[in-house]
C-alpha positions in Angstrom: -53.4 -12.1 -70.0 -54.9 -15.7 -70.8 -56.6 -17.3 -67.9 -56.3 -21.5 -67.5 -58.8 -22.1 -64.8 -58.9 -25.2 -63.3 -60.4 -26.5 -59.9 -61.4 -29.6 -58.3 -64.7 -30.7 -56.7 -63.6 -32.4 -54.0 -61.9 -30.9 -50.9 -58.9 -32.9 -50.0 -56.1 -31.1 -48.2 -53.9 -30.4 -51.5 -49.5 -30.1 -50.6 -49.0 -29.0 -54.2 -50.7 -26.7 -57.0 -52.3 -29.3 -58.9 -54.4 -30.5 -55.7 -56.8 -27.5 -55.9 -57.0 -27.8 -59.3 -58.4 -30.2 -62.5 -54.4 -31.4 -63.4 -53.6 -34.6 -62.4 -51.1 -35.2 -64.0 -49.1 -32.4 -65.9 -46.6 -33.6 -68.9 -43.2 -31.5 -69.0 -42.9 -30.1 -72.2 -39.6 -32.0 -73.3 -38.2 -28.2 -74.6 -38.4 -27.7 -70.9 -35.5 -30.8 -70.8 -32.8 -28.5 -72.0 -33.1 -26.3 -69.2 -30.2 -26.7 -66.4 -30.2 -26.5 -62.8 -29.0 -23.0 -62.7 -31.7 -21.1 -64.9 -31.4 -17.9 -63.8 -31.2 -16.6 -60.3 -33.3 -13.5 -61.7 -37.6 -12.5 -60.9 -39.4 -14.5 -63.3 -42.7 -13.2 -62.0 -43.7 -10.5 -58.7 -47.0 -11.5 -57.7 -48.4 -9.3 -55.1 -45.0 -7.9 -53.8 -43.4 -11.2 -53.3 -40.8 -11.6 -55.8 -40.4 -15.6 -57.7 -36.7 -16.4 -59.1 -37.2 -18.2 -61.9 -34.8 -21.6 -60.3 -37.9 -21.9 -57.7 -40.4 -21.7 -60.5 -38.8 -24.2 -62.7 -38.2 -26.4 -60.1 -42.3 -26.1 -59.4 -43.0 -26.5 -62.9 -40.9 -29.6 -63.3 -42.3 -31.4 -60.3 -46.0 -30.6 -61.3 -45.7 -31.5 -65.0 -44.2 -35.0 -64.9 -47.0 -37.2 -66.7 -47.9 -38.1 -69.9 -52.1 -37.5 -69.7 -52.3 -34.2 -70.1 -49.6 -31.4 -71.6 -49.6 -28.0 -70.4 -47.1 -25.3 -72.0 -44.8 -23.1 -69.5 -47.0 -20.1 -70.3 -50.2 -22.0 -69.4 -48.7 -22.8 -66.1 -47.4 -19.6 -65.5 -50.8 -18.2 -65.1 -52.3 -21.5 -62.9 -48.8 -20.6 -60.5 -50.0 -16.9 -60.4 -53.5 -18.1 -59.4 -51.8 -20.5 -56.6 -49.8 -17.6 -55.2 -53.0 -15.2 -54.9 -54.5 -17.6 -53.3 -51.7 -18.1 -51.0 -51.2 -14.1 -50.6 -55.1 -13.6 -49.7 -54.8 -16.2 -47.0 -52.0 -14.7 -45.6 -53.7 -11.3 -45.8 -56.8 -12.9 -44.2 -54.5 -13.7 -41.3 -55.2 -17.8 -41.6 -51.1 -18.3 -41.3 -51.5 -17.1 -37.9 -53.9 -19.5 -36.5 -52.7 -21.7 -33.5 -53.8 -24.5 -35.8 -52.3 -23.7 -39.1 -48.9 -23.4 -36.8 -48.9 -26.6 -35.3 -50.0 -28.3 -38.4 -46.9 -26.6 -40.3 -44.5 -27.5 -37.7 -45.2 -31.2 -37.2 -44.5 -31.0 -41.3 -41.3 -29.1 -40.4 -40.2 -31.9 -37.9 -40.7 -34.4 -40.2 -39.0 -32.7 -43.7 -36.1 -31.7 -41.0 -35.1 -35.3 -40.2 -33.7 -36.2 -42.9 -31.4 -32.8 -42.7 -30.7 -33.6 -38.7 -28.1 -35.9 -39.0 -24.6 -37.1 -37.9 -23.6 -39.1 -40.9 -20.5 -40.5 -39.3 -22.2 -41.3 -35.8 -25.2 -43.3 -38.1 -22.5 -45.1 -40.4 -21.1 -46.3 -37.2 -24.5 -47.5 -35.1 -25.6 -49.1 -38.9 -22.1 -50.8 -39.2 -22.6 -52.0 -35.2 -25.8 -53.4 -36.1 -25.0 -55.1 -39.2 -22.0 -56.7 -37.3 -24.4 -57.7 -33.9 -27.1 -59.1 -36.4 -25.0 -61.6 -37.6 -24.7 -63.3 -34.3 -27.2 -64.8 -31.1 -25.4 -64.7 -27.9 -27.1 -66.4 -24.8 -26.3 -63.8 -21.7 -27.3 -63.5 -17.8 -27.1 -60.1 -16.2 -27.6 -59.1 -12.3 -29.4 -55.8 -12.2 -29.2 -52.9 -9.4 -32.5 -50.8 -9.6 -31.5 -47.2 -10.1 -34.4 -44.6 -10.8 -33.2 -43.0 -14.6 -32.9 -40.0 -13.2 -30.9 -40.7 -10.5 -27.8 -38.6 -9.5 -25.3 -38.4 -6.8 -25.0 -40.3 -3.9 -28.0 -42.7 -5.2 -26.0 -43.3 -8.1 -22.7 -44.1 -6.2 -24.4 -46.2 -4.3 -26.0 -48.4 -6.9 -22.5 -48.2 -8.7 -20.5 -50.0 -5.4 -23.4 -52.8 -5.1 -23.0 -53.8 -8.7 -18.8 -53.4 -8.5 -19.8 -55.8 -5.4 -21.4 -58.5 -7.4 -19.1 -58.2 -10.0 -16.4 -58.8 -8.1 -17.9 -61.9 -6.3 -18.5 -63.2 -9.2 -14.7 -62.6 -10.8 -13.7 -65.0 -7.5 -15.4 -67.7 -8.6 -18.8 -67.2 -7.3 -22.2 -68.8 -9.3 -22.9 -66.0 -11.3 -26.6 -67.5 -11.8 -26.9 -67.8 -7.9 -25.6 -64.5 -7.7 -28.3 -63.4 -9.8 -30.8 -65.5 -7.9 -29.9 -64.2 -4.8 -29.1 -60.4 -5.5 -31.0 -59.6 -9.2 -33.5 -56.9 -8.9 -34.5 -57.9 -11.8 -37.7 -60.4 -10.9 -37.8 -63.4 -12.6 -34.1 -64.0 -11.5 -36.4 -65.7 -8.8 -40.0 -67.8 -8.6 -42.6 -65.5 -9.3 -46.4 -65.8 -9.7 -47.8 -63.4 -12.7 -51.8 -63.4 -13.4 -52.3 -66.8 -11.7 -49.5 -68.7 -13.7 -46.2 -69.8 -11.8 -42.9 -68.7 -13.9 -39.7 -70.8 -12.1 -37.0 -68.5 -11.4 -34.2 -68.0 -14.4 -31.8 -67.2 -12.3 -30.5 -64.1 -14.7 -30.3 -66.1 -17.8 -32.0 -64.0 -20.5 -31.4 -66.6 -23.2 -30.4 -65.7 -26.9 -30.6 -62.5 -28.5 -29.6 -60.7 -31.2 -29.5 -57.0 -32.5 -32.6 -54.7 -31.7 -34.0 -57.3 -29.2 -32.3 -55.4 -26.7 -32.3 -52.1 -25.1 -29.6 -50.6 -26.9 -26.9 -50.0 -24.3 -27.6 -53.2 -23.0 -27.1 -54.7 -26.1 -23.6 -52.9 -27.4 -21.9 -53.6 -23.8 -23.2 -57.7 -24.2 -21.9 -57.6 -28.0 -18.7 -56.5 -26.6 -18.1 -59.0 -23.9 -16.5 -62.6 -25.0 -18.3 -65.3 -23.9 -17.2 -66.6 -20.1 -16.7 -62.7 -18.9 -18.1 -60.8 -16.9 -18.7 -56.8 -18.1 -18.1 -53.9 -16.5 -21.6 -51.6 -15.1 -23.5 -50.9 -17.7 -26.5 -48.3 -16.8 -29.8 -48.2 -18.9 -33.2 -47.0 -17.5 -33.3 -49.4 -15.2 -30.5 -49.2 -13.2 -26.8 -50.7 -13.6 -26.1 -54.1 -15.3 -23.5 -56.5 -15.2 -23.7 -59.3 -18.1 -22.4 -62.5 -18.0 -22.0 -63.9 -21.7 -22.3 -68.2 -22.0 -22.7 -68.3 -25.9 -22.1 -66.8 -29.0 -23.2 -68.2 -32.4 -24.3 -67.6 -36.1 -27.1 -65.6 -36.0 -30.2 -67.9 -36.8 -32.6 -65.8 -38.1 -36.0 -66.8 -38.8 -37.1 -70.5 -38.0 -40.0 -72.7 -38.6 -40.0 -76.0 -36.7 -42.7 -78.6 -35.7 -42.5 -80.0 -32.5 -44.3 -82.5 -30.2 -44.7 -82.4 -26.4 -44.6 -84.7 -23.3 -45.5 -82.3 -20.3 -44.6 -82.9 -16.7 -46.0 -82.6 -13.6 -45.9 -79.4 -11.7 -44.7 -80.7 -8.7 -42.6 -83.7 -10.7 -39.9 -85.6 -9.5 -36.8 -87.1 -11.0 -38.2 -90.1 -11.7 -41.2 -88.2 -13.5 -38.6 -87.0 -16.2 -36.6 -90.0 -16.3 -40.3 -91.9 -17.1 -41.0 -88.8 -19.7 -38.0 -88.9 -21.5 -38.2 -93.0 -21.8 -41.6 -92.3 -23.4 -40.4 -89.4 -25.9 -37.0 -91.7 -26.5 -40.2 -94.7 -27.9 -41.4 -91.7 -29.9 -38.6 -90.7 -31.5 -37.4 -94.5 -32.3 -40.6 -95.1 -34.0 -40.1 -91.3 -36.0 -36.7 -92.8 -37.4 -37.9 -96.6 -37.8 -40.8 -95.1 -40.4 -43.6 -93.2 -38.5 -44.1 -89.7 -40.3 -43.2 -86.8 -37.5 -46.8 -85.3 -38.5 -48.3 -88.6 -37.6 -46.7 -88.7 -34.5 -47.4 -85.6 -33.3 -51.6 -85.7 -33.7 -51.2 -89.2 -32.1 -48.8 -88.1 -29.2 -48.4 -84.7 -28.7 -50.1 -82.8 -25.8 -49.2 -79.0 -27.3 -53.0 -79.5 -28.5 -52.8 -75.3 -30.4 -50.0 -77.5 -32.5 -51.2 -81.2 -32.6 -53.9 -81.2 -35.1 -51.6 -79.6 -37.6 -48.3 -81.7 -37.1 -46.8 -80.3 -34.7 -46.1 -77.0 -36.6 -45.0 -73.7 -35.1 -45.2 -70.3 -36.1 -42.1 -69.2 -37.4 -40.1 -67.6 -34.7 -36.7 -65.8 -34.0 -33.8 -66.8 -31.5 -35.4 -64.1 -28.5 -38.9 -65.0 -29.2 -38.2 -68.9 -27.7 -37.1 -70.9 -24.6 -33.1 -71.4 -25.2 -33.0 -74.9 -24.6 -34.9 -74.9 -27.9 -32.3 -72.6 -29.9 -29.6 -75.4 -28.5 -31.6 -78.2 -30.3 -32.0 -76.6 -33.2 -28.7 -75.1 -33.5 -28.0 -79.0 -34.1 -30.1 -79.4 -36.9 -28.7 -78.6 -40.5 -30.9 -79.8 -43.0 -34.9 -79.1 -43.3 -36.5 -82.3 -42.2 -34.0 -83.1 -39.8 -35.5 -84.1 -36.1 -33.7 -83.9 -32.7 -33.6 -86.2 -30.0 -35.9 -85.9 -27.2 -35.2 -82.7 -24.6 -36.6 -80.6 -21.9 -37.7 -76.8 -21.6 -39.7 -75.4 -18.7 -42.6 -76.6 -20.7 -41.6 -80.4 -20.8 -40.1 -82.8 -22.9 -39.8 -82.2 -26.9 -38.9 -83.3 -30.1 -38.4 -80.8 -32.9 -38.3 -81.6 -36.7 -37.2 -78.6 -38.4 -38.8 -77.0 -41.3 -36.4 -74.2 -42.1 -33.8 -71.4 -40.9 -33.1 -68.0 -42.9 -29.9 -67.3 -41.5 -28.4 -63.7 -41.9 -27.9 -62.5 -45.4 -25.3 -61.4 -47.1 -24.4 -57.4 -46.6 -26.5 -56.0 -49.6 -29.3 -58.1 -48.6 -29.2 -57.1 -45.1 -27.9 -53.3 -44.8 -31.1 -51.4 -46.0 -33.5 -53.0 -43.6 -30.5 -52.5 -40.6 -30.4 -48.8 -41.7 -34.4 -48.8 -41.2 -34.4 -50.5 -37.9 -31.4 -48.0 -36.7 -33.7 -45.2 -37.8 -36.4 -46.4 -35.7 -34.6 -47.5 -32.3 -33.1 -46.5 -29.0 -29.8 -46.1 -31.1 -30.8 -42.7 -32.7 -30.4 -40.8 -29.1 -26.5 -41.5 -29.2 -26.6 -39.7 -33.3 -29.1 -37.3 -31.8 -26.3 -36.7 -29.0 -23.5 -36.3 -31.0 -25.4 -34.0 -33.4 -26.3 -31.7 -30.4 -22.1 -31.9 -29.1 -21.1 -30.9 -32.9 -24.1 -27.7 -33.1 -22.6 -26.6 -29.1 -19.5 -25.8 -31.3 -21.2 -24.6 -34.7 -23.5 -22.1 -32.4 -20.6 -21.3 -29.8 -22.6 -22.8 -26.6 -21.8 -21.5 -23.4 -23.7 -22.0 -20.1 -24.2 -20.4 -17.2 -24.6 -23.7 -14.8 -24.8 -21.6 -11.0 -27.8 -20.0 -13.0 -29.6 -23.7 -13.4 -28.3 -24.6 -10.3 -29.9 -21.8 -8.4 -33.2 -22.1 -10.4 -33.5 -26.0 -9.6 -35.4 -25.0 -6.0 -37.2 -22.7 -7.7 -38.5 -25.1 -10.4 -39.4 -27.7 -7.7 -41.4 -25.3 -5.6 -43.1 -24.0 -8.1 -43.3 -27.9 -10.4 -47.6 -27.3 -10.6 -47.8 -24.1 -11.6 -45.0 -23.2 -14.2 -47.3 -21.5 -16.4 -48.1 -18.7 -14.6 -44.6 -18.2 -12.3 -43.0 -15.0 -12.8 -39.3 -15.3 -12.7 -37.8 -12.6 -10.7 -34.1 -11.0 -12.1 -34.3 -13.6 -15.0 -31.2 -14.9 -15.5 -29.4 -16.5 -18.8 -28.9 -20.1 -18.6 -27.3 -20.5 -21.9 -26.6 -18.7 -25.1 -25.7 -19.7 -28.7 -26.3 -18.8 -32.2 -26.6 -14.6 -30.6 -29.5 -15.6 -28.8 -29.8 -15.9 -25.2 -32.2 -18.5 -23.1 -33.3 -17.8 -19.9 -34.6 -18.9 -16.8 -38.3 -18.2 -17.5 -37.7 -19.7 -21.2 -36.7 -23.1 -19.4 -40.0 -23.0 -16.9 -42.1 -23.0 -20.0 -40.4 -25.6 -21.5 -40.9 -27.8 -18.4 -44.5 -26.7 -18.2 -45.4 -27.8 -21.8 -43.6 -31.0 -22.3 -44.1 -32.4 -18.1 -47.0 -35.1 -17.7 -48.0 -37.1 -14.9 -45.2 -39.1 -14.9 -42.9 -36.3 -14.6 -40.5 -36.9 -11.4 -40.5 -33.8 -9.0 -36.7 -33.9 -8.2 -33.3 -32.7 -9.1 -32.2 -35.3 -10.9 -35.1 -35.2 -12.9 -35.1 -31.1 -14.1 -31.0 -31.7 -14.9 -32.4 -34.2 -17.2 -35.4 -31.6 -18.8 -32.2 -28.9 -19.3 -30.1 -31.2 -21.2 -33.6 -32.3 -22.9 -34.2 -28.7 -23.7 -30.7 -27.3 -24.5 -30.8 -30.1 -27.1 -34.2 -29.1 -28.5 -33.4 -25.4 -28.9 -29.9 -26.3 -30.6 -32.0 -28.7 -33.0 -34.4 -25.9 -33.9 -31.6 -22.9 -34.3 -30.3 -25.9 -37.2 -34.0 -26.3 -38.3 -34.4 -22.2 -38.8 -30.4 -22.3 -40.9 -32.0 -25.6 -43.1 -33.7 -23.2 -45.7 -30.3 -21.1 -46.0 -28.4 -24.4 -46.6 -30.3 -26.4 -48.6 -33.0 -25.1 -51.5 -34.8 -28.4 -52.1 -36.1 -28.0 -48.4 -36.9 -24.6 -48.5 -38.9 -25.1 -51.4 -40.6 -27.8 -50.1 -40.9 -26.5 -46.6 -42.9 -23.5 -48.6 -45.1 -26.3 -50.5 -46.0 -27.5 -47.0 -46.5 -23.7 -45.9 -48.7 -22.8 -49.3 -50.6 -26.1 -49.3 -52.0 -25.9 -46.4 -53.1 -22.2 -46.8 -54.4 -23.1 -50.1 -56.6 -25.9 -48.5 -57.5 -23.6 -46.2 -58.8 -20.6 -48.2 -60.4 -22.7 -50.4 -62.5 -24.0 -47.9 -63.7 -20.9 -46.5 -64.0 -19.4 -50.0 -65.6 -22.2 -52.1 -66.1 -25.8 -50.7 -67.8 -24.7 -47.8 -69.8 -21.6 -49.5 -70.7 -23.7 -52.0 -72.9 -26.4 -49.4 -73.9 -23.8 -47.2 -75.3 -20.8 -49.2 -78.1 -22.6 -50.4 -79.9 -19.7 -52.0 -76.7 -19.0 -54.2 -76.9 -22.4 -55.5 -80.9 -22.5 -56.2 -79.8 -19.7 -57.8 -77.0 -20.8 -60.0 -79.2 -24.0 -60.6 -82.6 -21.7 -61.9 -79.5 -19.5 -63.9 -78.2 -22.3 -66.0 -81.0 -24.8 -66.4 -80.0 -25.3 -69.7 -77.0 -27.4 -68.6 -79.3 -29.5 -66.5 -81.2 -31.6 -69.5 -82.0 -35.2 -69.7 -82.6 -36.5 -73.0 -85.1 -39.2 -74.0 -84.5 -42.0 -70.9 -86.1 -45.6 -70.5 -87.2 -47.4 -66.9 -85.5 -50.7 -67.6 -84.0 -53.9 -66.6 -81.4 -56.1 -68.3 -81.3 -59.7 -68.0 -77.7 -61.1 -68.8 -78.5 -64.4 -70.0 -75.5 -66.8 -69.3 -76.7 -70.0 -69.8 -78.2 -69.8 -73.0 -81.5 -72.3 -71.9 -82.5 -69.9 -69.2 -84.1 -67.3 -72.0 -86.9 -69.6 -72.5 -87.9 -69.4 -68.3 -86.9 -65.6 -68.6 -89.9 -65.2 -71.5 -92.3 -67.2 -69.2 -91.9 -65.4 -66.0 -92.1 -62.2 -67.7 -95.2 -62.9 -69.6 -96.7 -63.9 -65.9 -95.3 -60.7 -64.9 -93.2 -62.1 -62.1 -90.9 -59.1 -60.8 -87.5 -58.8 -61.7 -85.9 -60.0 -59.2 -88.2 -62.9 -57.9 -87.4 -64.0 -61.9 -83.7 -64.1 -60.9 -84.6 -65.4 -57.7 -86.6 -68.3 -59.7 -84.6 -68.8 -62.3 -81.4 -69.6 -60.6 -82.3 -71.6 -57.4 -82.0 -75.2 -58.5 -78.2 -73.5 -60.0 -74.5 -74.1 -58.6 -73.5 -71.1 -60.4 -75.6 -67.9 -62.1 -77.9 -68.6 -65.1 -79.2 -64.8 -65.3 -77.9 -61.6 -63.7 -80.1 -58.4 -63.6 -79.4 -54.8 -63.6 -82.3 -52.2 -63.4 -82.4 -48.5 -63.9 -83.2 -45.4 -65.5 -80.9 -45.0 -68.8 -80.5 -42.0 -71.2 -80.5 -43.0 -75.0 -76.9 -42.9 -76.0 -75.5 -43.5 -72.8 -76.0 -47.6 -72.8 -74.9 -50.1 -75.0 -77.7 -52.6 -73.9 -80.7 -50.3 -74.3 -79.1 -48.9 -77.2 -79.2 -52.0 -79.0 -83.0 -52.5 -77.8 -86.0 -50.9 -80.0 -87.3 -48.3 -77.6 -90.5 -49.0 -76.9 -92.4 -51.0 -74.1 -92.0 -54.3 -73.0 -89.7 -57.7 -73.1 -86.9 -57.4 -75.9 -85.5 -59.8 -78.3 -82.2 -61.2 -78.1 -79.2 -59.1 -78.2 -75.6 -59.4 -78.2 -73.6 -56.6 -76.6 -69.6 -57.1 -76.3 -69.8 -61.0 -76.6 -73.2 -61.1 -74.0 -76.3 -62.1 -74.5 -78.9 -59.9 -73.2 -83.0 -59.5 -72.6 -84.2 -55.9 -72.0 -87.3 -55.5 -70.0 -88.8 -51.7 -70.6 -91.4 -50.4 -68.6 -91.7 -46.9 -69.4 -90.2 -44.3 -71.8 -89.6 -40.9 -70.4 -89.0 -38.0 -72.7 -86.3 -35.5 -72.8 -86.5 -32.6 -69.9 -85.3 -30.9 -67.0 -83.7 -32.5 -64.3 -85.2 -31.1 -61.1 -82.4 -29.8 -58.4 -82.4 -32.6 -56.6 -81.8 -35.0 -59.4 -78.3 -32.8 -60.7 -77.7 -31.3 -56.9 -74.0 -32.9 -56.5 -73.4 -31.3 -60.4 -74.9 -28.4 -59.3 -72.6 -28.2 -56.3 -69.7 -29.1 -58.7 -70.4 -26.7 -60.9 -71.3 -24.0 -58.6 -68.0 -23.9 -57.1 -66.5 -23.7 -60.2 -68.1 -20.5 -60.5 -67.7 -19.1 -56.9 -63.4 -20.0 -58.0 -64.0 -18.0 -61.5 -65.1 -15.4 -60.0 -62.8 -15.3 -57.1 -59.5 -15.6 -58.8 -61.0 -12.3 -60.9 -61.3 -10.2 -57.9 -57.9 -11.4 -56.7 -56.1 -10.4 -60.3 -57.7 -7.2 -59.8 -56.9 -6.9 -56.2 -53.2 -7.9 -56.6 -50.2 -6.3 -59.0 -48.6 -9.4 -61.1 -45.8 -8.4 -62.9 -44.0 -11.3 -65.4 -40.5 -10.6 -66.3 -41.1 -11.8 -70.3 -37.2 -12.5 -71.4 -37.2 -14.5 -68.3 -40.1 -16.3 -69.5 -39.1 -16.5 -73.2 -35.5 -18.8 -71.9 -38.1 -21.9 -70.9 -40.4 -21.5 -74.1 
């Protein structure tokens, strides 16, 4: 049987055949084209007991021969598959698939190959569509928030519920809903607050505009929902239970650039401080419309001095990321260069020109990036949720709750040491999928995935079960992918096999091949023969670019100034680079320059390489010999390991059966 041996000399963690070996790229034969999906669900090859149908070696084939640099034949890659799978089937042997490492590396590839698999296509359709629909709008809201810890149950969470029902209804009678907020908000900067030395005034609950994603995500469907002058009902997040008061709702203003200029007030300012700064800002904007460029005005006038010197010009900013009364003035302005009349933020009295607002795109522009920024918010626990309710039915779920119930005291006694406490008559908590989950099962869960910060209280272990009935429903579905779907099981075993074969390979050859440092003396005194310089020169080239500077080149050389003090020399009184150097020990043959040089001692004449001008400087000519180890040690190393792989993937053939089924073979010639 014909061997194609390949290998690389670097050891970076390969995921697919090729990676251990010298194929880059691999072209697929286009006979291979005419192939269908459904090949054969027949052996194609048995290598070491484990049987290969030919779909799965077809599908490997065509994704490792898909380039035009090299072409490989489907026999050739037959026998670099069988020398993969040895590999693979030694390491497994070897026992490296059962290392704690090797495990956890696998299964964080799992996780992430599963997510794609993990989904509720009609509960994502639905957040994406909600989004799309919430991004095309800012709203301005206030909200008045009653603290509730997130794990909260029971009478705590009655009684937040009635103080918030409270509110709300106070405010349905008429009531201030700001001074409500002011007044009641446990939210903090509904009042005056002082944070690392600076005084914020109190914003009584108004959280200004917003948009999709700048929001918690059940904050932000319930304020979406409300019309603007209602109240909501309770809404809960991690916080505790919100009631939202919506005061505007317009086209969503996307991405804005203004420039602005700034009159601040005093602290402690009175009324007839802003009626004297807005007089001054109302001069500055008169003399902006009778001719004065904005830019002018805002170096002379402006006190924002991070802004001043460059116009007034902001970075670009969205409608969360700035005070409202700002998204109010520009709201007013419709066409780039267009500047508002004086007004005042917390910050003081402004004018803004603006320079430019996106908008929301149209739905093809838009959707893709909404589906990315579902995929990577809050939203995905509500899919995750639904997925979980839809596998309870799939796996036929069914608890035992009196079992959790009767374990919570247990649990909370016991919260520090979980990971040696022996459950007495273990009991089933749940069951699904024929397998059964138990109250020990759930202490170990607790025990690996707790951290400081984990609460020691009912509320919170009801929260770690659902947690953990979710997780073991997501991994019985994670175990049935490979069943469902091919593609994944194939490339869940790429992940598997990769690995190994990075690992085996690094215990067999990269790291042998460093460390065994009489093997490689060895192999270097073996095959000196391969390790030959031929006739070299010690030289320097001098690129002459400006053709006057050979003349000063000769001169300095004739002085025998050094190489680099004649660059040095030659180009100080220079804007640009008169001569460049480059010095070195070159074998005949192997450079142009020196090639085009007589070989001999000393300062060259003129030559003209690949449209460059050229002066070679040669101090010494050394004849052809031997390179010593340490001149060839990295292609010693490199070739070494080579070897150690030659003779390797010999003992392996002769270790392992391999059995090719030939008319299965013969279909894909």
């Amino acid at each position: 049987m014909k061997v194609i041996h390949m290998t690389s000399t670097s050891p970076v963690k390969p995921l697919t055949i090729q990676d251990n070996m010298k194929i880059k790229h691999l072209l697929l034969p286009a006979i291979l084209l005419s192939i269908t999906a459904s090949v054969s669900a027949q052996t194609i090859v048995t290598i070491a007991g484990e049987k290969i149908p030919t779909d799965d070696f077809v599908a490997m084939y065509k994704k490792n021969t898909t380039n035009d640099k090299d072409k490989i034949t489907i026999d050739e890659y037959m026998q670099l598959f069988i020398n993969f799978k040895l590999k693979v089937k030694e390491a497994e042997d070897l026992g490296l698939d059962k290392n704690p490492s090797f495990i956890d590396e696998l299964s964080g590839y799992r996780d992430q190959l599963a997510k794609p698999y993990l989904v509720d296509s009609a509960a994502n359709e639905m957040l994406v569509e909600e989004a799309y629909e919430n991004s095309r709008y800012d709203i301005r809201a206030s909200h008045i928030l009653v603290n509730l810890d997130k794990n909260a149950f029971g009478k705590d969470t009655v009684a937040a519920w009635n103080r918030i029902m409270e509110l709300r209804d106070k405010a349905l009678k008429g009531e201030n809903f700001n001074e409500l907020a002011f007044k009641y908000s446990d939210d903090p900067s509904a009042r005056d607050r002082e944070y690392q030395g600076r005084k914020y005034p109190a914003n009584k609950g108004d959280l200004g505009y917003f948009t999709a994603f700048n929001m918690i995500y059940p904050f932000e469907h319930v304020a979406f929902q409300t019309k603007v002058g209602e109240v909501s009902m309770p809404v809960r997040t991690n916080y505790g239970y919100h009631i939202i008061y919506v005061t505007d709702r317009q086209p969503a203003m996307g991405k804005c650039t203004v420039s602005h200029i700034l009159l601040r007030v005093p602290g402690s300012h009175t009324h007839n401080d802003s009626v004297q700064v807005m007089s001054y800002a109302t001069s500055i904007y008169d003399s902006i419309m009778n001719g004065m460029t904005f830019e002018e005005a805002a170096k002379k006038y402006s006190e924002d001095k991070t802004s001043s010197e460059d116009g007034g010009k902001l970075i670009p900013f969205t409608c969360n990321q700035i005070e409202s009364n700002f998204i109010e003035a520009i709201t007013k302005l419709d066409n780039p260069g267009d500047v508002s009349k004086p007004f005042f933020s917390i910050y003081g009295c402004h004018i803004v020109k603006l320079t430019s607002k996106e908008g929301f795109g149209p739905y093809d522009k838009e959707i893709d990036k909404i589906r990315h920024k579902v995929a990577q918010s809050d939203r995905m626990s509500l899919e995750v949720k639904s997925l979980c309710d839809k596998l309870r039915t799939k796996y036929n779920f069914t608890e035992n709750v009196d079992n959790l119930e009767n374990f919570i005291p247990t649990i909370l006694e016991s919260f520090d040491r979980l990971n040696s406490l022996e459950v007495e008559n273990d009991k089933v908590l749940f069951s699904c999928a024929g397998q059964s989950f138990n109250q020990s099962d759930f202490a170990k869960y607790i025990n690996k995935v707790q951290d400081q910060n984990t609460e020691k209280s009912s509320a919170s272990v009801r929260t770690l079960y659902s947690n953990y009935v979710n997780d073991c429903l997501l991994n019985i579905e994670k175990d049935k992918l490979a069943e469902q779907y091919p593609e994944y099981r194939l490339l869940l075993q790429e992940y598997h096999d990769g690995i190994l074969l990075f690992n085996i390979n690094e215990e067999k050859v990269w790291n042998k091949s460093t460390t065994d440092t009489v093997g490689l003396k060895n192999y270097y005194n073996n095959n000196r023969l391969h390790y030959f310089w031929k006739d070299r020169a010690k030289a320097t080239e001098f690129k002459i670019i400006d053709p006057d500077a050979e003349k000063q080149v000769r001169k300095l050389v004739k002085k025998k100034t050094e190489d680099r003090e004649i660059v040095k020399t030659v180009n100080a009184k220079s804007k640009s680079y008169r001569i460049m150097m480059d010095t070195g020990t070159y074998e005949f043959g192997s450079n142009a320059v020196i090639d085009a040089v007589p070989h001999k001692k000393g300062l060259s004449k003129l030559v003209t390489v690949d449209g460059n001008n050229y002066l070679v400087r040669i101090y010494e000519i050394l004849p052809a010999g031997f390179k010593t180890f340490d001149e060839c040690k990295g292609m010693v190393i490199s070739d070494y390991q080579d070897y150690l792989e030659k003779e390797w993937i010999k003992e392996l053939r002769n270790k392992y059966q391999v059995e090719i089924n030939q008319s299965e073979l013969n279909k894909l010639r």
